[in-house]
FIROKE-880885 format. One record per residue (C-alpha): residue number from 1; residue in three letters; x, y, z. Coordinates in pm, 1 decimal, padded with zeros to 6 digits. Last residue first. Layout:
BEGIN
(NUM, "ALA", (X, Y, Z)),
...
end
This chain:
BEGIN
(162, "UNK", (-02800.4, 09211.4, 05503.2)),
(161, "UNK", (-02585.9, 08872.6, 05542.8)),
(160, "UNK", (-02522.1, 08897.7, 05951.3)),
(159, "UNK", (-02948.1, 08972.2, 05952.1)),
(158, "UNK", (-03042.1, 08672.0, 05773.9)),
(157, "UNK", (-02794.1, 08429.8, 05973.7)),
(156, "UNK", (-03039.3, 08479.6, 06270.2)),
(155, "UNK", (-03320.1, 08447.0, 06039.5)),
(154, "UNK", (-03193.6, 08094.9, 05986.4)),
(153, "UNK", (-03182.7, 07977.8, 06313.2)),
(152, "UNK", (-03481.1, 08106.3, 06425.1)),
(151, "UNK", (-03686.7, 07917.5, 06118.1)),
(150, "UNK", (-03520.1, 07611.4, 06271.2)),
(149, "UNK", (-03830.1, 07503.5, 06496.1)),
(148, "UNK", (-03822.0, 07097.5, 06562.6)),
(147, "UNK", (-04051.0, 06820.8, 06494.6)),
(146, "UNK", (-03898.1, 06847.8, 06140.4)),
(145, "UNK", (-04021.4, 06935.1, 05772.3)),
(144, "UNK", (-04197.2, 07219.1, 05867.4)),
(143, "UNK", (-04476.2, 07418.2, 05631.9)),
(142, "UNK", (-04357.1, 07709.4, 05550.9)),
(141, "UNK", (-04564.6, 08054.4, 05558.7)),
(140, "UNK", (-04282.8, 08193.5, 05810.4)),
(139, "UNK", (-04035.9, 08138.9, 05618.3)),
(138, "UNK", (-04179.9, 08343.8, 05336.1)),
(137, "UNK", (-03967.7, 08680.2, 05347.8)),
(136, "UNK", (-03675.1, 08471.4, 05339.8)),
(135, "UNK", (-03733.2, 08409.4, 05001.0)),
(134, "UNK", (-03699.0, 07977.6, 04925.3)),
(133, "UNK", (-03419.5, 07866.8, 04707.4)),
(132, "UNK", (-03564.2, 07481.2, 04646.1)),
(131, "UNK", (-03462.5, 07157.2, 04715.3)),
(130, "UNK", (-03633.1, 06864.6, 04474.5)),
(129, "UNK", (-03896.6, 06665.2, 04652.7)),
(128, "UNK", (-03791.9, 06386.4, 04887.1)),
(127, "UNK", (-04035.1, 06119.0, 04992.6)),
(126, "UNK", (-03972.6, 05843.1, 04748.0)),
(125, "UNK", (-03651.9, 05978.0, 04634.3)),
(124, "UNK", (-03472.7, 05923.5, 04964.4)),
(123, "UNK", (-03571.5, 05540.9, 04964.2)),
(122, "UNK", (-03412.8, 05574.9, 04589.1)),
(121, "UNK", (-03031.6, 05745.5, 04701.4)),
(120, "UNK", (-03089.3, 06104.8, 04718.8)),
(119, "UNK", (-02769.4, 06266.9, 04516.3)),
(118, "UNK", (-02960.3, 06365.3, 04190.5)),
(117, "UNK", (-03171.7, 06590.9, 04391.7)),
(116, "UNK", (-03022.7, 06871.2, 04195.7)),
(115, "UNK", (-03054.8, 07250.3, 04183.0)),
(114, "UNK", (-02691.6, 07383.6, 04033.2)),
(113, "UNK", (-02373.3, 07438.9, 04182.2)),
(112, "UNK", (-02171.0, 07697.8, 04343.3)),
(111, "UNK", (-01975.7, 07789.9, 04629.2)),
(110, "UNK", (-02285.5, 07916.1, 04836.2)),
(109, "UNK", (-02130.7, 08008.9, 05207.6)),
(108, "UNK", (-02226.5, 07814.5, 05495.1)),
(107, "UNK", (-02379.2, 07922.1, 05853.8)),
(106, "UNK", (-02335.1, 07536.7, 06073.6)),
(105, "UNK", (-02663.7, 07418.5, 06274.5)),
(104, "UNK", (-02604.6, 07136.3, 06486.6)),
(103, "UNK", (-02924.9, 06906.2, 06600.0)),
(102, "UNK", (-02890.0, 06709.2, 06900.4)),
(101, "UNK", (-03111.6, 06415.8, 06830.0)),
(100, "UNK", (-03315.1, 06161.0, 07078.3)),
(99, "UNK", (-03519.9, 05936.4, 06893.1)),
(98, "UNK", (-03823.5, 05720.4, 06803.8)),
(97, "UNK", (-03845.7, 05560.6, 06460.4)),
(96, "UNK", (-04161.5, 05589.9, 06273.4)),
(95, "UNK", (-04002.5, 05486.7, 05937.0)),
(94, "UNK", (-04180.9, 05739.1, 05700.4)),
(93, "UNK", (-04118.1, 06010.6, 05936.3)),
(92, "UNK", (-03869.5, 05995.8, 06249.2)),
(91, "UNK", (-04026.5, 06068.6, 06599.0)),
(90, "UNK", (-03881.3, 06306.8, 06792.0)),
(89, "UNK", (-03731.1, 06369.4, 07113.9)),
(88, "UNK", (-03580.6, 06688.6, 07102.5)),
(87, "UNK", (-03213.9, 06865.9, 07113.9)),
(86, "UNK", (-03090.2, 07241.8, 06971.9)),
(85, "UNK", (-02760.8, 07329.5, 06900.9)),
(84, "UNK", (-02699.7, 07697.7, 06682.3)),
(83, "UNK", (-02456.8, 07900.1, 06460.4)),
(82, "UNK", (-02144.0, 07654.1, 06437.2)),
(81, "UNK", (-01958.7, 07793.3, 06098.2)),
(80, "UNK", (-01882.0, 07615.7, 05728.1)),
(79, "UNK", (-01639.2, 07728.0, 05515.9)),
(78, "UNK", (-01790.4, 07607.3, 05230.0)),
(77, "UNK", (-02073.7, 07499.2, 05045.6)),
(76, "UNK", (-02189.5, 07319.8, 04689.5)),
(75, "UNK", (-02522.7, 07297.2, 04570.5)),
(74, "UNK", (-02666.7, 06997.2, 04407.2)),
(73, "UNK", (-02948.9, 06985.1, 04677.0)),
(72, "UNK", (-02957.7, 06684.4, 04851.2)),
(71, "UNK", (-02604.6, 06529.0, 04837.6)),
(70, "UNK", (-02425.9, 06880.7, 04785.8)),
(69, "UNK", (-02609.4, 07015.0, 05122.4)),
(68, "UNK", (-02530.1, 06643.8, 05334.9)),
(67, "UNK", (-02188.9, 06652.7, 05223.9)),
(66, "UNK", (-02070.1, 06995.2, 05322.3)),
(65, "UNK", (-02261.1, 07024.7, 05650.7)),
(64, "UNK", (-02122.8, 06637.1, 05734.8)),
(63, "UNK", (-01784.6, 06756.4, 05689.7)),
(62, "UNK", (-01858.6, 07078.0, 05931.5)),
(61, "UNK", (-01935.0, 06800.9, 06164.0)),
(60, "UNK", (-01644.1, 06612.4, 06122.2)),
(59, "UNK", (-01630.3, 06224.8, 05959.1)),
(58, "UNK", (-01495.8, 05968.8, 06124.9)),
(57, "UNK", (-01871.2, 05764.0, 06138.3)),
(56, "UNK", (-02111.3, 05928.0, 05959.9)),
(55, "UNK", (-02260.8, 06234.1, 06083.6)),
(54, "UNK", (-02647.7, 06219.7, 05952.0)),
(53, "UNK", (-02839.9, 06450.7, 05809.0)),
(52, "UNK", (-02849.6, 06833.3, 05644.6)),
(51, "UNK", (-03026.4, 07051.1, 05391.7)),
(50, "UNK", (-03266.7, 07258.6, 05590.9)),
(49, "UNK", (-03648.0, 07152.9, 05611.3)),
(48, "UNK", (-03939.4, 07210.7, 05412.8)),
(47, "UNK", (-04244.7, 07011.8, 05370.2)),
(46, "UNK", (-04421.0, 06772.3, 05161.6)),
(45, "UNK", (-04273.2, 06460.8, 05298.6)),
(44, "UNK", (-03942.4, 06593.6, 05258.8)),
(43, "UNK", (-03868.5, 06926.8, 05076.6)),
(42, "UNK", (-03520.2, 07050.6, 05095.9)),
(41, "UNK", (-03434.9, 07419.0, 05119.6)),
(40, "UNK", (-03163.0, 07712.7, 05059.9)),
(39, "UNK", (-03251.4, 08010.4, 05177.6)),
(38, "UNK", (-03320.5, 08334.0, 04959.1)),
(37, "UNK", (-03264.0, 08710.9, 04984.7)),
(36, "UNK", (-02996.9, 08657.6, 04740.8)),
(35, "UNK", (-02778.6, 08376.7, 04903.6)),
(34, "UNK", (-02870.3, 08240.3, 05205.8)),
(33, "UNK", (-02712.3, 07890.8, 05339.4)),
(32, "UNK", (-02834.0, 07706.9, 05676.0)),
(31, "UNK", (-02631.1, 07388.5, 05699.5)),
(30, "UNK", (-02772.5, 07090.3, 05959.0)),
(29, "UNK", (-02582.1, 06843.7, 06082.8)),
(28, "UNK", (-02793.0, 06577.9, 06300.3)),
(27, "UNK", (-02701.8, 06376.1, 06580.0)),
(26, "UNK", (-02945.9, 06051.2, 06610.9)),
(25, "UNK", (-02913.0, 05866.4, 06966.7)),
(24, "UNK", (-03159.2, 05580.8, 06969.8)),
(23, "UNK", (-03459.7, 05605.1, 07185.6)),
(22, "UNK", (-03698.5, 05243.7, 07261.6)),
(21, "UNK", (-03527.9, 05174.2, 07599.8)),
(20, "UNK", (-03650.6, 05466.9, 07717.0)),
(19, "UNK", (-04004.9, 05369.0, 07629.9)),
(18, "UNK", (-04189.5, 05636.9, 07438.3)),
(17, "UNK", (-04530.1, 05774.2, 07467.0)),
(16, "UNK", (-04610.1, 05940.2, 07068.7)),
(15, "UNK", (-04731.2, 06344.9, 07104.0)),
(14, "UNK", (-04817.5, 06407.8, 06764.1)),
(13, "UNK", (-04716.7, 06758.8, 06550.8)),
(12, "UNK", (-04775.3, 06633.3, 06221.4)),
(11, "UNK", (-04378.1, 06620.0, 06216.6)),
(10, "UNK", (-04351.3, 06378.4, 06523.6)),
(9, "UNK", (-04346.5, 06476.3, 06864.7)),
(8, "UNK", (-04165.2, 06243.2, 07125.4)),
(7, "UNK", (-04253.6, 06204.0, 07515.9)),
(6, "UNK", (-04052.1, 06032.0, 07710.4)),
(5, "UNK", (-04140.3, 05773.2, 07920.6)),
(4, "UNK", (-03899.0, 05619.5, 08218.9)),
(3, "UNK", (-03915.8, 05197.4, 08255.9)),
(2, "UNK", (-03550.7, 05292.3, 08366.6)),
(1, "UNK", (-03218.9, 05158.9, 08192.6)),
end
């Protein structure tokens, strides 16, 4: 490994100097779901991102899509479709942990389910707020949740469900 820099934003918008040797590898699942004019959000740290996290070991991306959106919103998903990759170097909130994350964004369809953030374990509770159906016409009002821009992403799905 190099004594390379990289340069990581964080969700404030910060430009943080980081060692190479300081990255970890973080892929993220991410599900974009509309369903009557309305996305389906999460609200970390005071702002909105989609529902979505962390591949676990064995488990499929489209798995991940599923689980992640029932675990923080209640809702439940299927048939889940690769829209979108994107990568940054960004550093993780609450925790200020430096990474590198190639972010997948899957198109789901609303199964059913009601509002819940009864799947956030109690770290997740203490900067989650409940997920939210959020008009499309206000994306671009939102505050971001993430280092990265995924407003893109879910317009594109806007126009194939018009």
């Amino acid at each position: 490994m190099s004594d390379k820099k990289f340069t990581c934003v964080d969700i404030h918008g910060n430009s943080h100097e980081i060692p190479e040797k300081d990255l970890r590898w973080l892929p993220g699942i991410y599900a974009v779901v509309i369903q009557k004019g309305k996305v389906l959000l999460t609200n970390q740290h005071g702002r909105y991102v989609l529902p979505g996290g962390s591949e676990e070991f064995g488990e499929m991306p489209e798995e991940t899509a599923i689980r992640e959106t029932f675990e923080e919103t209640g809702i439940r998903v299927a048939n889940p479709r690769l829209l979108n990759c994107k990568s940054n170097l960004f550093v993780m909130p609450g925790i200020n942990k430096p990474v590198q994350s190639l972010q997948i964004f899957y198109a789901c369809d609303f199964v059913g389910g009601e509002l819940s953030s009864e799947g956030f374990d109690e770290h997740e509770k203490s900067w989650s707020g409940p997920p939210e159906w959020v008009p499309l016409n206000k994306l671009d009002s939102l505050k971001l949740g993430s280092s990265f821009e995924w407003r893109d992403v879910v317009r594109t799905v806007a126009k194939f469900n018009q």
